[in-house]
C-alpha positions as CSV (number, residue, x, y, z in Angstrom):
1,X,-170.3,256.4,40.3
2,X,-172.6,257.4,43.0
3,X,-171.7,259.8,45.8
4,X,-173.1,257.2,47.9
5,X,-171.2,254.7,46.3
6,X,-168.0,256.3,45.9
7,X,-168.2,257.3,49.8
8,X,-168.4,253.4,50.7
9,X,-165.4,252.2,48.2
10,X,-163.6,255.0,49.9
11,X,-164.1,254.0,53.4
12,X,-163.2,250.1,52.8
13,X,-159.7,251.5,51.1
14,X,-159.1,253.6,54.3
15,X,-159.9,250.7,56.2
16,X,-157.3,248.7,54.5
17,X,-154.8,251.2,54.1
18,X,-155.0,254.3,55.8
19,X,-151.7,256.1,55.4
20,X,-153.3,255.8,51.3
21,X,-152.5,258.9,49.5
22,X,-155.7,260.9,48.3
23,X,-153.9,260.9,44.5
24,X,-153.5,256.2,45.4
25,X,-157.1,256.5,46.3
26,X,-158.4,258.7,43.4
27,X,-156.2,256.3,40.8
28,X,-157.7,252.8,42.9
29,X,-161.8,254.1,42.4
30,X,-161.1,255.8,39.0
31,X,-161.8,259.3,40.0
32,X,-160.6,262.7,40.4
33,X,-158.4,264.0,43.0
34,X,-160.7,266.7,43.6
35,X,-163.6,264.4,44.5
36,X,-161.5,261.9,46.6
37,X,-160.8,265.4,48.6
38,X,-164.5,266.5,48.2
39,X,-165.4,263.3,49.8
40,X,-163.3,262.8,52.5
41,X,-164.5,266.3,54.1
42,X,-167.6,265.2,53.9
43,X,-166.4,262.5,55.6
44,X,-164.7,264.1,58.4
45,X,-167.6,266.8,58.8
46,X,-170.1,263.8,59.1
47,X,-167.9,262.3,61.8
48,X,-167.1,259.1,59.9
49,X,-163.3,259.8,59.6
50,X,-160.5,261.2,61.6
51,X,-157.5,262.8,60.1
52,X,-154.4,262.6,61.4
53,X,-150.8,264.0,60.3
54,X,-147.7,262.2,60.3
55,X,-143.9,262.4,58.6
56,X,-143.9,259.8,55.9
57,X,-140.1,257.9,54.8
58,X,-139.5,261.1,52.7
59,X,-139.8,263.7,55.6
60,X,-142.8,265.2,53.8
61,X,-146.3,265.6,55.8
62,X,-148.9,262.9,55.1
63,X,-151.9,262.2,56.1
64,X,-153.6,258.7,57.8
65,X,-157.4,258.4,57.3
66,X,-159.0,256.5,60.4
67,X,-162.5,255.0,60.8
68,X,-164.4,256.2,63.6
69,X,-166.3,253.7,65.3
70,X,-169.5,255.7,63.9
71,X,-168.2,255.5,60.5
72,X,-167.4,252.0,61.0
73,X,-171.3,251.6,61.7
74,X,-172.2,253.5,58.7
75,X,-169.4,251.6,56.6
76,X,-171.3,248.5,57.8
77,X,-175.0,250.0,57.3
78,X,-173.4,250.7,53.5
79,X,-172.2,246.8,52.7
80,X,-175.8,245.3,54.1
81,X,-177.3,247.7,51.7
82,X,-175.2,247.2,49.0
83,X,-174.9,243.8,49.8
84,X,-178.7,243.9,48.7
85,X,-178.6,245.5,45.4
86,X,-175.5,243.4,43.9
87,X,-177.5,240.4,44.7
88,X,-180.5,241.6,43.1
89,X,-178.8,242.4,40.1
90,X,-176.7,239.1,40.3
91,X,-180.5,237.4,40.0
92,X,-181.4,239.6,37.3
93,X,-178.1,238.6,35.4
94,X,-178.2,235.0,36.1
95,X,-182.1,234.9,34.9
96,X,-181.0,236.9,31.8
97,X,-177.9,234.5,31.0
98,X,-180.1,231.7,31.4
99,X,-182.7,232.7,28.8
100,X,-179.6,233.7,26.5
101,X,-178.6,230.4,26.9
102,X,-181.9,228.5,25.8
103,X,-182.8,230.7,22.9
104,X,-179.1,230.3,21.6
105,X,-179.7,226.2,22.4
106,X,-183.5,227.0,20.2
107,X,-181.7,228.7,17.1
108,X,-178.9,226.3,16.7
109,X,-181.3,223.5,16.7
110,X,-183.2,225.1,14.5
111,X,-180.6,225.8,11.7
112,X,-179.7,222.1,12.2
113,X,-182.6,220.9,11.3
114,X,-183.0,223.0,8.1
115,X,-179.3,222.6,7.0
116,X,-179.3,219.6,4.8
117,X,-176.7,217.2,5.2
């Protein structure tokens, strides 16, 4: 995955659930720990992210990962772009699956007409 990539799954999880552990997020995208923590300081350094402490149910420190209204704009900036790409490659799939289709259709005509009967 992408660091680009990774960096927008990661803000629409925060967005949904901030108080997410880094080890929930890591599991959720498929990736390490150590690059959930890599990119959310990047995160924070760019200004996209505010970190905030708090006591969770088992008295222990946690941690709740806010959008900032800039990263909110660059979460945005992110979809439309990406938005883009999956479509393109949705078009490219559909065209694909569409000649799959009609050559299967060609070949089993085919071997029906030379299978005698």
């Amino acid at each position: 995955m992408a660091a680009e990539e990774t960096s927008y799954k990661l803000m629409r999880l925060i967005e949904v659930n901030p108080e997410m552990s880094q080890r929930d997020v890591a599991r959720e995208l498929g990736v390490s720990l150590g690059k959930v923590n890599y990119c959310l300081r990047a995160l924070v350094r760019k200004g996209w992210i505010k970190v905030t402490n708090f006591k969770n149910s088992n008295h222990k420190a946690a941690y709740v990962y806010l959008l900032t209204p800039r990263g909110l704009e660059e979460k945005t900036s992110l979809t439309v772009r990406f938005l883009k790409i999956k479509m393109r490659e949705y078009e490219r799939l559909r065209v694909e699956i569409e000649q799959m289709r009609h050559e299967t259709e060609q070949t089993h005509r085919a071997v029906e007409r030379h299978t005698p009967r």
